[in-house]
DRENDO-1510 file (C-alpha; in Angstrom, 1 decimal, always signed):
<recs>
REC; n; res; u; v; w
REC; 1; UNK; -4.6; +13.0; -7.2 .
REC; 2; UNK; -4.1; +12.4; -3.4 .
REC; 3; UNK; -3.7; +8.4; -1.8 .
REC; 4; UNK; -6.2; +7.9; +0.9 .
REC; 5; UNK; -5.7; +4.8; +3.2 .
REC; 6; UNK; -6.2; +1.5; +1.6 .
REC; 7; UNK; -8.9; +0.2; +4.3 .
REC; 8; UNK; -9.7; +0.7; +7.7 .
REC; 9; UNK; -12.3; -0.8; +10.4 .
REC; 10; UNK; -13.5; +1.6; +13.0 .
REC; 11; UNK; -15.5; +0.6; +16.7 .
REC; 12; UNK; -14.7; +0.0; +19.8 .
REC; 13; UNK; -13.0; -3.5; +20.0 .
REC; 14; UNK; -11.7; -3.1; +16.4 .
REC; 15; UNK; -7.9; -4.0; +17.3 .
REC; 16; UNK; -9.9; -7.5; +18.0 .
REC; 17; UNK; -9.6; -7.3; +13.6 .
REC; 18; UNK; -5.6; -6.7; +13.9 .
REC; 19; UNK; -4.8; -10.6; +14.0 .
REC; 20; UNK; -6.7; -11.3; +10.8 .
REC; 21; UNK; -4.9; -7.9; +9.1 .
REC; 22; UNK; -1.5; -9.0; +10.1 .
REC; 23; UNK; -2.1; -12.9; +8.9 .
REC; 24; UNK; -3.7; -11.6; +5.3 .
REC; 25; UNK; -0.5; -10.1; +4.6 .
REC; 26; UNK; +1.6; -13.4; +5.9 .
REC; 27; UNK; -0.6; -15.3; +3.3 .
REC; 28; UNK; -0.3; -12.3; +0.2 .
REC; 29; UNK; +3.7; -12.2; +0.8 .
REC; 30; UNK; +3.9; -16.3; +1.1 .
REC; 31; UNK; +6.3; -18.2; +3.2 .
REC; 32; UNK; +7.7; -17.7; +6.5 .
REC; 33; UNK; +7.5; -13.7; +6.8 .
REC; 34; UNK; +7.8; -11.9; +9.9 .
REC; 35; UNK; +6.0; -8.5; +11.2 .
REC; 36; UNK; +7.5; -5.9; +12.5 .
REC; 37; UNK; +5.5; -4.2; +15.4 .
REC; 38; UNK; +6.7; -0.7; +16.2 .
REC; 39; UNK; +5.1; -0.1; +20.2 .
REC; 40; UNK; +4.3; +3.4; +21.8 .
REC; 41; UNK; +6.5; +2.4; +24.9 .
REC; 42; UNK; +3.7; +3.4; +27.4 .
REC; 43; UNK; +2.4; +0.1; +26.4 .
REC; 44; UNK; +5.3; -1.8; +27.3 .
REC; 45; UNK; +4.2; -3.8; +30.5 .
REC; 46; UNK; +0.5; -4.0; +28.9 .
REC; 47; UNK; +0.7; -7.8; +28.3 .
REC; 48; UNK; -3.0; -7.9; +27.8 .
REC; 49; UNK; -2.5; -5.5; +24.9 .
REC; 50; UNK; +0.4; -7.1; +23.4 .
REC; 51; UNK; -1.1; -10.4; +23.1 .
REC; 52; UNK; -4.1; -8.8; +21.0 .
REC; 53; UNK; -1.5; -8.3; +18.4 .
REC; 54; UNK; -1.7; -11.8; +17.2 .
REC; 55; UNK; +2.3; -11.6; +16.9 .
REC; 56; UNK; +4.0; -15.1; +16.4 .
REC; 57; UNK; +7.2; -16.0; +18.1 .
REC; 58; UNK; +9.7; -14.4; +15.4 .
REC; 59; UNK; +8.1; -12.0; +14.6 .
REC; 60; UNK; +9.3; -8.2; +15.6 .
REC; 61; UNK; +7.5; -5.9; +18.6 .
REC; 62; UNK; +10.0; -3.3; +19.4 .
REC; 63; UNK; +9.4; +0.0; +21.8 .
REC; 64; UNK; +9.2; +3.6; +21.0 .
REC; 65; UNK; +10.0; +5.9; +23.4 .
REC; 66; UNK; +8.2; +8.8; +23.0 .
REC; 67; UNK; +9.1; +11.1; +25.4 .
REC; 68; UNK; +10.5; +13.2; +22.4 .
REC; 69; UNK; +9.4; +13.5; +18.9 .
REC; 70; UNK; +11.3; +11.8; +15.8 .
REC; 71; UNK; +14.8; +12.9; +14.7 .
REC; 72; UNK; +16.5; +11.6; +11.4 .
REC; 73; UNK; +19.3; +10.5; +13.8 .
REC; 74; UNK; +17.2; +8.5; +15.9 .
REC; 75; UNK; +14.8; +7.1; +12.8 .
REC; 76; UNK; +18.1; +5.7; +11.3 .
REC; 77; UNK; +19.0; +4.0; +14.6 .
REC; 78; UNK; +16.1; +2.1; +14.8 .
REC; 79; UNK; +16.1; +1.0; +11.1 .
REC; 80; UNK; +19.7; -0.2; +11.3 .
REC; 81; UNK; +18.7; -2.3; +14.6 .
REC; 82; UNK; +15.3; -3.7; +12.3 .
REC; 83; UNK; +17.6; -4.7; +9.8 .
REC; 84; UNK; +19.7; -6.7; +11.7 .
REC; 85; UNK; +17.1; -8.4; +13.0 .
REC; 86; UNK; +15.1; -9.6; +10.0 .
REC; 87; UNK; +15.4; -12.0; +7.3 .
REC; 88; UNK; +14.0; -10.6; +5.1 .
REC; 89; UNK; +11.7; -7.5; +4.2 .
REC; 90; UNK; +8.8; -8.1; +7.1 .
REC; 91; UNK; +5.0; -8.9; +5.5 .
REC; 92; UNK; +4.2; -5.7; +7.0 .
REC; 93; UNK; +5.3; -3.0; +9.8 .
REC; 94; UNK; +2.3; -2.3; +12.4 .
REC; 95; UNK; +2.3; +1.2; +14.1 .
REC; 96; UNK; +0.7; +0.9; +17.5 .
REC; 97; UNK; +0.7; +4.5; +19.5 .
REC; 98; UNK; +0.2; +8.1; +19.0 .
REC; 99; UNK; +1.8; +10.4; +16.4 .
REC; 100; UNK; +5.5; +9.5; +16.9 .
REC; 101; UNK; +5.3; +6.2; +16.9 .
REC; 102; UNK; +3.0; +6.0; +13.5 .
REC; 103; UNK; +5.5; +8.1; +11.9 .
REC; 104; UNK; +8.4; +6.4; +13.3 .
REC; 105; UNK; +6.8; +3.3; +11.6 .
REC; 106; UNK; +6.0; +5.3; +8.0 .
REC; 107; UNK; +9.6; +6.4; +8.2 .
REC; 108; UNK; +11.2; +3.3; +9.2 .
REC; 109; UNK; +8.7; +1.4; +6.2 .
REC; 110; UNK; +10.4; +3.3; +3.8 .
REC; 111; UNK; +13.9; +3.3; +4.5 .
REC; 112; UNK; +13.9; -0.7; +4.4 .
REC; 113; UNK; +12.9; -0.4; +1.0 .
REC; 114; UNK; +14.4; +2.9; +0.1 .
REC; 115; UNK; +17.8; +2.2; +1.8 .
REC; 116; UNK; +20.0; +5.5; +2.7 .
REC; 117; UNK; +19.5; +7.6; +5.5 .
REC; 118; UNK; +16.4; +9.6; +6.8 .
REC; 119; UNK; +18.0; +12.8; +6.2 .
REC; 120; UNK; +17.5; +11.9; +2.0 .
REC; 121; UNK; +14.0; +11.7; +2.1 .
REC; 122; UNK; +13.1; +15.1; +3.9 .
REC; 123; UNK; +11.0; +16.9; +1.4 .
REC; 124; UNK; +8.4; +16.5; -0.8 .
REC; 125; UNK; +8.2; +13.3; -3.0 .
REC; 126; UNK; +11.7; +12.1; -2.4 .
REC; 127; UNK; +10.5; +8.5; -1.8 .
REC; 128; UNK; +11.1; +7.0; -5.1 .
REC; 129; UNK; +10.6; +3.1; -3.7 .
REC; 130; UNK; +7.0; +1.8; -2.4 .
REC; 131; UNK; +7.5; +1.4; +1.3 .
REC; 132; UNK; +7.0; -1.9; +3.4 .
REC; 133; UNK; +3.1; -2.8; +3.7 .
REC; 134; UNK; +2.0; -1.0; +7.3 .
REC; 135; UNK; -0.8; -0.8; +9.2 .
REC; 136; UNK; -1.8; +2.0; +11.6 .
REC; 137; UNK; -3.2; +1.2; +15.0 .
REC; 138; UNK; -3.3; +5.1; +16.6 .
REC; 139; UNK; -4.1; +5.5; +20.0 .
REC; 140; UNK; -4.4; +8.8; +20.6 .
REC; 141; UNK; -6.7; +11.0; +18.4 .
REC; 142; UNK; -5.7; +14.6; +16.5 .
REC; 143; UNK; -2.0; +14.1; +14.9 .
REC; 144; UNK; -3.9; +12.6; +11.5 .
REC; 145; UNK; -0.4; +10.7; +11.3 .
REC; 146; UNK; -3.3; +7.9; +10.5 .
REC; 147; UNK; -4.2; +9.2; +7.4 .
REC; 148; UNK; -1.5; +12.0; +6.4 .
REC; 149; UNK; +1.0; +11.1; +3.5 .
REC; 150; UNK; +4.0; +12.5; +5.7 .
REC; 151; UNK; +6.6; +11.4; +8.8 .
REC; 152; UNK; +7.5; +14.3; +10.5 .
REC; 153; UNK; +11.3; +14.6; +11.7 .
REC; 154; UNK; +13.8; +16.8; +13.0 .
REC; 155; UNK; +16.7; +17.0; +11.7 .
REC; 156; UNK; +19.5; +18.4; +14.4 .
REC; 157; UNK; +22.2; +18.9; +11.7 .
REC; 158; UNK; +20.3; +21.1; +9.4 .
REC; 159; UNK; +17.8; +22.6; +12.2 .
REC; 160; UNK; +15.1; +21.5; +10.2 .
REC; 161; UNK; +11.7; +19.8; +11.3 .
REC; 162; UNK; +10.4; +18.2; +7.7 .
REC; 163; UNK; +8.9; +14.8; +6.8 .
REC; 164; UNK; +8.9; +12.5; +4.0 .
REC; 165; UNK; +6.1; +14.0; +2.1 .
REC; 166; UNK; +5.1; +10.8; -0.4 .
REC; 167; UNK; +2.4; +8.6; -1.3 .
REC; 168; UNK; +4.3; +5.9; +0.0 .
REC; 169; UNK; +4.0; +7.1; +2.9 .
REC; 170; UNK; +0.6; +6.7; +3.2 .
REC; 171; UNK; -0.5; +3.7; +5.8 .
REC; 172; UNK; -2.1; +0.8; +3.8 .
REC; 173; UNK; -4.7; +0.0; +6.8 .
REC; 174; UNK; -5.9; +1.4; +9.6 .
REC; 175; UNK; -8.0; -0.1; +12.9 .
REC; 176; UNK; -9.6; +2.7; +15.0 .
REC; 177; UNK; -10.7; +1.6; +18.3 .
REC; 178; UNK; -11.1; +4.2; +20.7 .
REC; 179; UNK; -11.0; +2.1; +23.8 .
REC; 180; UNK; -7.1; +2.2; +23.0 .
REC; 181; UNK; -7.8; +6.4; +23.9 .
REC; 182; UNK; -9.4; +5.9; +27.5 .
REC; 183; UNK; -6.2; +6.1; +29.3 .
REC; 184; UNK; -4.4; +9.4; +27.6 .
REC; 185; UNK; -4.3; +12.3; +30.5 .
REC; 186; UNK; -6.8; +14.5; +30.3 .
REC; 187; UNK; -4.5; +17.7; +28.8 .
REC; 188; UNK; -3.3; +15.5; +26.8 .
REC; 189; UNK; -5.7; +14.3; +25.1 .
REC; 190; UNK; -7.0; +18.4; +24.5 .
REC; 191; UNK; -3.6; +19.4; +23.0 .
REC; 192; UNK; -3.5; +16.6; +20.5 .
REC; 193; UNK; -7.3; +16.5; +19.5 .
REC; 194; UNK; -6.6; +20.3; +18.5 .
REC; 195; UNK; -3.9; +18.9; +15.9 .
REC; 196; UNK; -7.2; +18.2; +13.8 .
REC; 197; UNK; -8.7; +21.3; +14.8 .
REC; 198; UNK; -5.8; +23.2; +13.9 .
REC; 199; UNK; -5.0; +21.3; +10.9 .
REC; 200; UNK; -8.5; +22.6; +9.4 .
REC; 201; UNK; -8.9; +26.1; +10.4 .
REC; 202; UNK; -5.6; +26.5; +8.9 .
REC; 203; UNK; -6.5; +24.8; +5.4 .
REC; 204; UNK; -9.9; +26.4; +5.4 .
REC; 205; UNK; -8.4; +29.8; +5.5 .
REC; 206; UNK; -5.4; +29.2; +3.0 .
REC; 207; UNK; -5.6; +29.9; -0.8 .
REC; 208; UNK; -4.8; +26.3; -1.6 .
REC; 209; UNK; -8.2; +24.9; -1.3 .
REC; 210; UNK; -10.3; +22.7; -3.2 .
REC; 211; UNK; -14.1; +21.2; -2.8 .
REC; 212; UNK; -12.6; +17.5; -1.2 .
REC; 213; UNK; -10.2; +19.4; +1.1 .
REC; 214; UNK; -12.6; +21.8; +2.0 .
REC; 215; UNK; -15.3; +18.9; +3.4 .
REC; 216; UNK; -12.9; +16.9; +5.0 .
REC; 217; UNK; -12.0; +20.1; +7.1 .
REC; 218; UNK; -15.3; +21.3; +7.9 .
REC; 219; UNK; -16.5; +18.4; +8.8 .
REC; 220; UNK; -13.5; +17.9; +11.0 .
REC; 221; UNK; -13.8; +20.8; +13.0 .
REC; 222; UNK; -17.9; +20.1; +13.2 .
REC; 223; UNK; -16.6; +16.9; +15.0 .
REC; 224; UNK; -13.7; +18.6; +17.4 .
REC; 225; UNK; -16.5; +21.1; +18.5 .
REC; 226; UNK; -18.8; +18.5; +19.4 .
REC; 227; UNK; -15.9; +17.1; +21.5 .
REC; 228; UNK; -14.8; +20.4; +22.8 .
REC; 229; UNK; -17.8; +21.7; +23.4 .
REC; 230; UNK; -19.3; +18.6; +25.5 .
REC; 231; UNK; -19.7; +18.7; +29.1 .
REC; 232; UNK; -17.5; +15.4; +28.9 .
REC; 233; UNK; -15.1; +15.4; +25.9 .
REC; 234; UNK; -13.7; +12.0; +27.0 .
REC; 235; UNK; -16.7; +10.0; +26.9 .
REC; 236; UNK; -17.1; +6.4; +24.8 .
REC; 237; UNK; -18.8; +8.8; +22.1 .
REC; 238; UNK; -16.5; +11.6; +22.0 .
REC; 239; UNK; -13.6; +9.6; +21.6 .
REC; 240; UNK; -14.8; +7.8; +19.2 .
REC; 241; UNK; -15.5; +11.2; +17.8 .
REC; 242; UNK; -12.1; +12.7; +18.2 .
REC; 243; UNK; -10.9; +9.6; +16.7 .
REC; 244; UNK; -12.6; +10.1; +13.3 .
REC; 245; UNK; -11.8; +13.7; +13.1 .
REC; 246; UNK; -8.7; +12.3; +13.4 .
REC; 247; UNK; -8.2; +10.8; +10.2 .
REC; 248; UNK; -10.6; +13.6; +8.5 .
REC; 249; UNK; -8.2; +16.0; +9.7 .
REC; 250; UNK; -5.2; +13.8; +8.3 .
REC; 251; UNK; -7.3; +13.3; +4.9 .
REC; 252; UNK; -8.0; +17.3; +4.7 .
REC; 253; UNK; -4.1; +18.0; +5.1 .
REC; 254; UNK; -3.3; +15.6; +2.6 .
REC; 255; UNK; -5.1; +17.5; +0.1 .
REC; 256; UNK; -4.4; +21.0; +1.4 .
REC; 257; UNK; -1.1; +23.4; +3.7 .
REC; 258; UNK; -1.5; +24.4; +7.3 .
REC; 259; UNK; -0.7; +28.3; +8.0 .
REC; 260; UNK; +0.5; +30.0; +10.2 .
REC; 261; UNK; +0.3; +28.3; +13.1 .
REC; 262; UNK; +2.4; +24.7; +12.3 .
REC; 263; UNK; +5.2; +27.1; +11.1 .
REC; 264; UNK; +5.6; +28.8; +14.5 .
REC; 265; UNK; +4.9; +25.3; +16.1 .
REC; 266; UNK; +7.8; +23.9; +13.8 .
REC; 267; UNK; +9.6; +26.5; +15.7 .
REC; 268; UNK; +8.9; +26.0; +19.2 .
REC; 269; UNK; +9.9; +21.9; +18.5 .
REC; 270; UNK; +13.3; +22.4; +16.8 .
REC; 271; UNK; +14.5; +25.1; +19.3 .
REC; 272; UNK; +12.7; +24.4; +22.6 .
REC; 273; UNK; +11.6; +20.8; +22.1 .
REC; 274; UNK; +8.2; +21.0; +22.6 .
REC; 275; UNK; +6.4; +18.0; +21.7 .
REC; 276; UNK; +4.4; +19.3; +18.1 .
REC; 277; UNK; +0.3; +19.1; +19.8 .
REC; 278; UNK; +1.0; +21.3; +22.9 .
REC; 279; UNK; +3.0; +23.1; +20.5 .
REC; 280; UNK; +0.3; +24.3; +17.8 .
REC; 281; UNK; -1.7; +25.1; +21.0 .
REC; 282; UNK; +0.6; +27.9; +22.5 .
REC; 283; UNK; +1.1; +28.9; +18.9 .
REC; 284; UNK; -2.5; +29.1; +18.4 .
REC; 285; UNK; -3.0; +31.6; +21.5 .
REC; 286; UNK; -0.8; +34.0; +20.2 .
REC; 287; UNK; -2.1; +34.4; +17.1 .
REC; 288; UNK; -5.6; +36.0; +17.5 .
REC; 289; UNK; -4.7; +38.5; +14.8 .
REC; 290; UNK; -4.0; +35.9; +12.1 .
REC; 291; UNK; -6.6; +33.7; +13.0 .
REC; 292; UNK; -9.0; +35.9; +15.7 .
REC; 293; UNK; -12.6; +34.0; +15.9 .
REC; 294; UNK; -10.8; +30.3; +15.9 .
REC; 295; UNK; -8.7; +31.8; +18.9 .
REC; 296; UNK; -11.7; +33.0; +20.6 .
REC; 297; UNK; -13.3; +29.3; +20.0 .
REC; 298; UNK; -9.9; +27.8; +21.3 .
REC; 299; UNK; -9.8; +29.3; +24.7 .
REC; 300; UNK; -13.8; +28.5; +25.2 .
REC; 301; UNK; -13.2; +25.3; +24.4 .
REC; 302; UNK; -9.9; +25.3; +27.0 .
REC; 303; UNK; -12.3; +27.2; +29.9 .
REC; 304; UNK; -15.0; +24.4; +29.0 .
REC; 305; UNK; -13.1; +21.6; +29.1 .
REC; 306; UNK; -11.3; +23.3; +32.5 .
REC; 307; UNK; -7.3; +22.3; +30.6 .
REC; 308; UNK; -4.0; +24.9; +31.2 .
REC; 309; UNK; -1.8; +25.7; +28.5 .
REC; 310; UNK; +1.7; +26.3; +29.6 .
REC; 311; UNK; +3.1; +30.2; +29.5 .
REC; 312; UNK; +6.0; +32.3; +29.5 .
REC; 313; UNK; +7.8; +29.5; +26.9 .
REC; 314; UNK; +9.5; +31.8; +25.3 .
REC; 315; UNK; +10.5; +34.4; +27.9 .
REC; 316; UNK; +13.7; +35.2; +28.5 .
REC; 317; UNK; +15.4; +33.9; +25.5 .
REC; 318; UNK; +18.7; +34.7; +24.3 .
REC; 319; UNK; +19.0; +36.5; +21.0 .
REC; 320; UNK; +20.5; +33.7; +19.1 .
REC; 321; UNK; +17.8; +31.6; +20.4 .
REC; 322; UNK; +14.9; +33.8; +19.0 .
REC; 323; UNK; +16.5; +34.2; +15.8 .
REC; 324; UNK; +16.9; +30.2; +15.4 .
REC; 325; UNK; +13.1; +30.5; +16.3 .
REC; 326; UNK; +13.0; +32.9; +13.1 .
REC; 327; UNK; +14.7; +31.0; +10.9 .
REC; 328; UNK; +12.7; +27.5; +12.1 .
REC; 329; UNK; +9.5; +29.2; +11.5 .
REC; 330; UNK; +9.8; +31.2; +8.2 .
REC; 331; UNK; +11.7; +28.0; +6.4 .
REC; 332; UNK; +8.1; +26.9; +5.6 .
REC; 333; UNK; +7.4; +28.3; +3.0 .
REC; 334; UNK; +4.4; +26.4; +1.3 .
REC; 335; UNK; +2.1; +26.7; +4.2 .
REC; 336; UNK; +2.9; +30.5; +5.4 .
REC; 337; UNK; +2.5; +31.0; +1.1 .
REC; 338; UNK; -0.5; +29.0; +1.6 .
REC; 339; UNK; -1.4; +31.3; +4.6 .
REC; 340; UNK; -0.4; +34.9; +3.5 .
REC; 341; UNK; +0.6; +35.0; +0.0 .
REC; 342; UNK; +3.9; +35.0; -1.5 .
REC; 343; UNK; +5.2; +38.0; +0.2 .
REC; 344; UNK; +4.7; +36.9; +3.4 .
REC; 345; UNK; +8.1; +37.8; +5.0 .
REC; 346; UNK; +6.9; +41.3; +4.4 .
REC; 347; UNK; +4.7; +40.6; +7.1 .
REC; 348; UNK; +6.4; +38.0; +9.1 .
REC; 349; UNK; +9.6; +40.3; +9.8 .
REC; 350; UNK; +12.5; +39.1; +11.8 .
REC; 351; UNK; +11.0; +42.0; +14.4 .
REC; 352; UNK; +7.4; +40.7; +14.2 .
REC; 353; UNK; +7.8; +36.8; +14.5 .
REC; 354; UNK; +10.3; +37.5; +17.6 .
REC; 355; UNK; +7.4; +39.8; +19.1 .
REC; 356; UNK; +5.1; +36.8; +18.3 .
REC; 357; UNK; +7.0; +34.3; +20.3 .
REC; 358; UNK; +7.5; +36.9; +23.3 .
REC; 359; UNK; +3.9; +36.2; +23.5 .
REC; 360; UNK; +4.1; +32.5; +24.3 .
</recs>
């Protein structure tokens, strides 16, 4: 059995319908409650966005940066800070931004209830406490952080890039308005919108499949190639498009593993610090002979769409540094099982994942 968000409205001007979200949960909790509003800081000097929130004078709007992706130190930091300023648990925590600032949100809504430290929770089903009410307002499209039942974290002590895998971690509403997406850069917006992409072709090809899991996906990828494949992939429509295969691709995880590709991404984030989207995308391109037609697709829809992908990432490393890219990548287990069978370090040797990354 798999949670699927509780409710969402979808349309361009749909954050007009945040307002009424927040106040229904100020009137279900009763009182004086405040909401917490956890801000992609990109929007920071957007006053015309932030007073769209409907947010009242106590209540919470506090800035993500999101220059890099979440770390269990960093999740902590901001939770400790919440707490101190609340007075109580908040009516409900609102994540407004792209993949790191919903999951900073997911994260932070469990650890107010949870208590403890981020750290605890990395795993699967470790969240034993429902999690503060949220709401997801994405503004970017492809992460499926929307709709996925995981925060993804690294965690610099351990070396480990893992979420809290949990129902409760699943966002209770969601408002998709893809006006919020006309401003991403233009890369950007490619590299994430393949997170859905990605997501899919991986699921569709793992062992662990099943009829729900299988339609989300390939109905998600049927909307990324309409995206990809349009002579304008930013357009009013495809954005809305990207949008929805957004949370398909989110609802298709949820009920599946990723392969090979999120593994070596995992990789490229814990030991390079590349942001997780652009990440699956230089994965992706070197591994035509895992996945060879979707990485034919991939780089027609790069050409089409006239966006770069970065090279020579992984040149020139030190020895210690490829084998901490080793050890990053073949830690997850589920998906490369999902991927290539039980055995899989057979294939994935030490030898052959270096000569993978050389590629990048």
């Amino acid at each position: 059995m798999v949670r699927n968000v509780g409710g969402f409205t979808v349309g361009r001007g749909s954050l007009d319908r945040l307002p009424a979200f927040v106040d229904a949960r100020r009137k279900a909790v009763g009182g004086t409650p405040q909401v917490l509003f956890l801000v992609d800081s990109f929007f920071a000097g957007n006053q015309t966005i932030i007073e769209r929130f409907g947010a009242q004078a106590d209540d919470i709007i506090r800035f993500v940066d999101a220059t890099n992706e979440p770390t269990t130190d960093g999740i902590d930091a901001i939770t400790n800070e919440i707490r101190g300023r609340l007075r109580d648990t908040p009516a409900t925590v609102v994540g407004f931004g792209g993949g790191t600032t919903m999951d900073t949100a997911k994260a932070v809504s469990n650890l107010l209830t949870n208590g403890g430290r981020a750290a605890d929770y990395q795993g699967w089903d470790l969240v034993k406490v429902p999690g503060v009410h949220k709401i997801a307002v994405p503004t970017i499209s492809g992460t499926g952080s929307e709709a996925t039942r995981t925060c993804v974290m690294t965690n610099a002590a351990s070396g480990l890039k893992l979420g809290m895998n949990s129902d409760y971690t699943v966002f209770d509403q969601m408002v998709l308005d893809p006006d919020l997406t006309a401003t991403v850069p233009r890369n950007q917006y490619f590299y994430t919108g393949m997170d859905a992409y990605i997501h899919c072709i991986e699921a569709l090809g793992g062992s662990y499949r099943n009829a729900v899991g299988d339609a989300y996906s390939r109905e998600t990828v049927n909307l990324c190639r309409q995206v990809f494949h349009a002579d304008d992939m930013m357009s009013v429509e495809a954005r809305e498009q990207l949008m929805v295969a957004s949370y398909l691709g989110g609802c298709a995880i949820a009920t599946s593993y990723v392969g090979v590709v999120h593994p070596f991404s995992a990789g490229l984030s814990v030991v390079l610090g590349l942001h997780h989207c652009i990440a699956n995308c230089i994965a992706l391109n070197a591994l035509d002979e895992f996945y060879p037609n979707e990485h034919a697709e991939f780089n027609a829809m790069m050409k089409k769409q006239n966006v770069t992908l970065p090279t020579g990432v992984c040149a020139n490393l030190s020895r210690e540094q490829y084998q901490r890219l080793v050890e990053s990548t073949v830690v997850h287990a589920r998906p490369l099982t999902n991927a290539l069978g039980p055995d899989f370090r057979s294939i994935l040797t030490d030898e052959r994942v270096i000569d993978i990354f050389k590629k990048m």
